[in-house]
Backbone as XML, in Angstrom:
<?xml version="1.0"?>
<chain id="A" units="angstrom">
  <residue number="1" name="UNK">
    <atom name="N" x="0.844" y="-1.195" z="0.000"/>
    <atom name="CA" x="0.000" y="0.000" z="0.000"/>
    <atom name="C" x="0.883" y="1.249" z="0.000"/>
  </residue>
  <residue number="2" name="UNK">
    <atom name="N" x="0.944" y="1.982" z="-0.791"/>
    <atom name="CA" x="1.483" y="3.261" z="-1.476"/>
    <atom name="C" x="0.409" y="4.432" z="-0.560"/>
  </residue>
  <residue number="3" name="UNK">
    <atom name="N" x="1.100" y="5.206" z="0.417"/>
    <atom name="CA" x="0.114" y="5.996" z="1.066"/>
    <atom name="C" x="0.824" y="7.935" z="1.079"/>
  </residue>
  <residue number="4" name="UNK">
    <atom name="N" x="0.511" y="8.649" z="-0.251"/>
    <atom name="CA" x="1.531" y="10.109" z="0.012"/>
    <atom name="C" x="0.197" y="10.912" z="-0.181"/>
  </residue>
  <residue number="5" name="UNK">
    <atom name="N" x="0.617" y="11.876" z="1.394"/>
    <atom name="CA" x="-0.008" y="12.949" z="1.418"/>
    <atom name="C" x="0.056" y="13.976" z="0.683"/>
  </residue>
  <residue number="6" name="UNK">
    <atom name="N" x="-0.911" y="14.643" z="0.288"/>
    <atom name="CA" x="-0.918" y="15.850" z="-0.228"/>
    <atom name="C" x="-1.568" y="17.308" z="0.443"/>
  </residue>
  <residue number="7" name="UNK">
    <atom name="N" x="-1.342" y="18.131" z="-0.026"/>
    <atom name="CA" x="-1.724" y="19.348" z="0.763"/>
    <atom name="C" x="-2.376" y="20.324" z="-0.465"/>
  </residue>
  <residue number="8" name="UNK">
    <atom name="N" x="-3.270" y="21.495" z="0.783"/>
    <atom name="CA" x="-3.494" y="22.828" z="0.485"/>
    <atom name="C" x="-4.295" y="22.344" z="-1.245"/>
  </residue>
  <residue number="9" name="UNK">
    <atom name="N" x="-5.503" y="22.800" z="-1.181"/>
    <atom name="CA" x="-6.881" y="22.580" z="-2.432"/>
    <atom name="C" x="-7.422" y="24.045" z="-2.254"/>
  </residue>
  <residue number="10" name="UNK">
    <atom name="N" x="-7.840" y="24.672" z="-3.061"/>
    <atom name="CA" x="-8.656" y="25.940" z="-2.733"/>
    <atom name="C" x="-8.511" y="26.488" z="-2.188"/>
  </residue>
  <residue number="11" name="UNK">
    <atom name="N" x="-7.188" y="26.798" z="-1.668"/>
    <atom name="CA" x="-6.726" y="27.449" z="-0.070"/>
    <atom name="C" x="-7.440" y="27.222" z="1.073"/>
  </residue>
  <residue number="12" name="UNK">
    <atom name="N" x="-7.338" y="26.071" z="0.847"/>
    <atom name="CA" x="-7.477" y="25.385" z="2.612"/>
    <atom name="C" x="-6.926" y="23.832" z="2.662"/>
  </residue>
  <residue number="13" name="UNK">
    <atom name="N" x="-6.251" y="23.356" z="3.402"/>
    <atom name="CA" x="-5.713" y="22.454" z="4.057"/>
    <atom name="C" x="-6.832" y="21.188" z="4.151"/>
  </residue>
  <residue number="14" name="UNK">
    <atom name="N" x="-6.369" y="19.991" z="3.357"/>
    <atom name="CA" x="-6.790" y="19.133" z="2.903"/>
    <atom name="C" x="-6.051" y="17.756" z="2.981"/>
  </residue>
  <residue number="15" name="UNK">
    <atom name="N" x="-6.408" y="17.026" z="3.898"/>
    <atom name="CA" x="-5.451" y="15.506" z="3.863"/>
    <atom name="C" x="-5.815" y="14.299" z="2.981"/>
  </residue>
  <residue number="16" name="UNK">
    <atom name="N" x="-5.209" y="14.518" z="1.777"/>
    <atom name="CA" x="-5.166" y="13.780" z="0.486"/>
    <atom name="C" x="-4.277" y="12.283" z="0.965"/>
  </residue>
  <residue number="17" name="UNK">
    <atom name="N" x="-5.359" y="11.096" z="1.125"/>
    <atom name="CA" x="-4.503" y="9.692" z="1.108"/>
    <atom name="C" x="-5.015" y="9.072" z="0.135"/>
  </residue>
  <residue number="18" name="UNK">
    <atom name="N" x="-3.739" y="8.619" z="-0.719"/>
    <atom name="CA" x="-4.466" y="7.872" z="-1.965"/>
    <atom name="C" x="-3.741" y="5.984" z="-1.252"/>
  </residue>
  <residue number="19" name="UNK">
    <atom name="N" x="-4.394" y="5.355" z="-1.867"/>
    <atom name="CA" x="-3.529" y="3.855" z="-1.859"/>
    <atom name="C" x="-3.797" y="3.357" z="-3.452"/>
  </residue>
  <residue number="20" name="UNK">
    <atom name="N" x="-2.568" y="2.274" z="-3.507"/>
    <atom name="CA" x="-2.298" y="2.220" z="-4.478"/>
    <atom name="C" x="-4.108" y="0.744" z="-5.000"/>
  </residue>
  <residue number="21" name="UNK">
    <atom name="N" x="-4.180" y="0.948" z="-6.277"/>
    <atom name="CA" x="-4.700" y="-0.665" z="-6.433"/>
    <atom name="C" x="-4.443" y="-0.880" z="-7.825"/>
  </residue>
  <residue number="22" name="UNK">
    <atom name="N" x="-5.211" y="-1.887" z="-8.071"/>
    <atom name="CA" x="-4.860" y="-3.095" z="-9.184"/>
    <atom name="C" x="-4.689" y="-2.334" z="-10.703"/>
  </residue>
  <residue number="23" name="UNK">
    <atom name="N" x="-3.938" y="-2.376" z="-11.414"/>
    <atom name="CA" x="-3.342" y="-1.554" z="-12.256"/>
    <atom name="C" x="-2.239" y="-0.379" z="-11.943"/>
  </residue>
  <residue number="24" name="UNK">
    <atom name="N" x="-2.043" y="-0.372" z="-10.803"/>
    <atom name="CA" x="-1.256" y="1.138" z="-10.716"/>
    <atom name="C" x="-1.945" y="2.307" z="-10.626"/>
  </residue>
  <residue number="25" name="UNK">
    <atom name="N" x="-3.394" y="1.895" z="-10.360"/>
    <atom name="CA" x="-4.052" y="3.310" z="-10.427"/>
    <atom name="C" x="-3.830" y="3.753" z="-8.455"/>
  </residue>
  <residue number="26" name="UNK">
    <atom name="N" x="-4.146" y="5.131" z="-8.484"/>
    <atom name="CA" x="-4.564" y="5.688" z="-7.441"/>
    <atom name="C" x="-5.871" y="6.383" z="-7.118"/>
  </residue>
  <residue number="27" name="UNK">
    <atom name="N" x="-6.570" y="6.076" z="-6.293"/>
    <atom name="CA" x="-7.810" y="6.472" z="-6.052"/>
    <atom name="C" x="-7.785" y="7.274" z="-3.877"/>
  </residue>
  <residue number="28" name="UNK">
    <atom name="N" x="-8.500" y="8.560" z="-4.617"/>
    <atom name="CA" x="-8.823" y="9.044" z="-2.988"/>
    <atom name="C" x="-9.024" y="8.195" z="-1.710"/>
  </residue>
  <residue number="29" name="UNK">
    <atom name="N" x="-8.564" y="7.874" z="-0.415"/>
    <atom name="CA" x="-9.188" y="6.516" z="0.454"/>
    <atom name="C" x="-9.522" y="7.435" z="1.316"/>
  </residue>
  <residue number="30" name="UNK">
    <atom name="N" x="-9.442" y="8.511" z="2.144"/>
    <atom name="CA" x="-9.576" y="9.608" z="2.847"/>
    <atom name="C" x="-9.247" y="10.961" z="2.425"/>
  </residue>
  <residue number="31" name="UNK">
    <atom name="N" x="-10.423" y="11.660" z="2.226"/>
    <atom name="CA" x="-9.768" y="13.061" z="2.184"/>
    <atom name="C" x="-10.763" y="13.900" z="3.505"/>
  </residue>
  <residue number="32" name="UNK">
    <atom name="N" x="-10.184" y="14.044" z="4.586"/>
    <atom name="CA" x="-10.482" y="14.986" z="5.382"/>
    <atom name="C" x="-9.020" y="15.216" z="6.424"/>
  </residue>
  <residue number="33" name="UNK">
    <atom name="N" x="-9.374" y="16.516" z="7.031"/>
    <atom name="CA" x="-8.742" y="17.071" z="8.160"/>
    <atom name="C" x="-9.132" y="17.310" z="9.167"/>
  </residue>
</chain>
């Protein structure tokens, strides 16, 4: 499981967790703060 945060959407602070799945894709698993 591939887990990198990301930051700051619209100017405001946003906790972006993607995990990885089947193909290599990444999909949102949590986005709150």
């Amino acid at each position: 499981m591939l887990i990198t945060p990301a930051a700051r959407q619209n100017n405001n602070f946003m906790l972006y967790i993607y995990k990885t799945v089947q193909g290599g894709k990444e999909e949102c698993w949590v986005c709150s703060l």
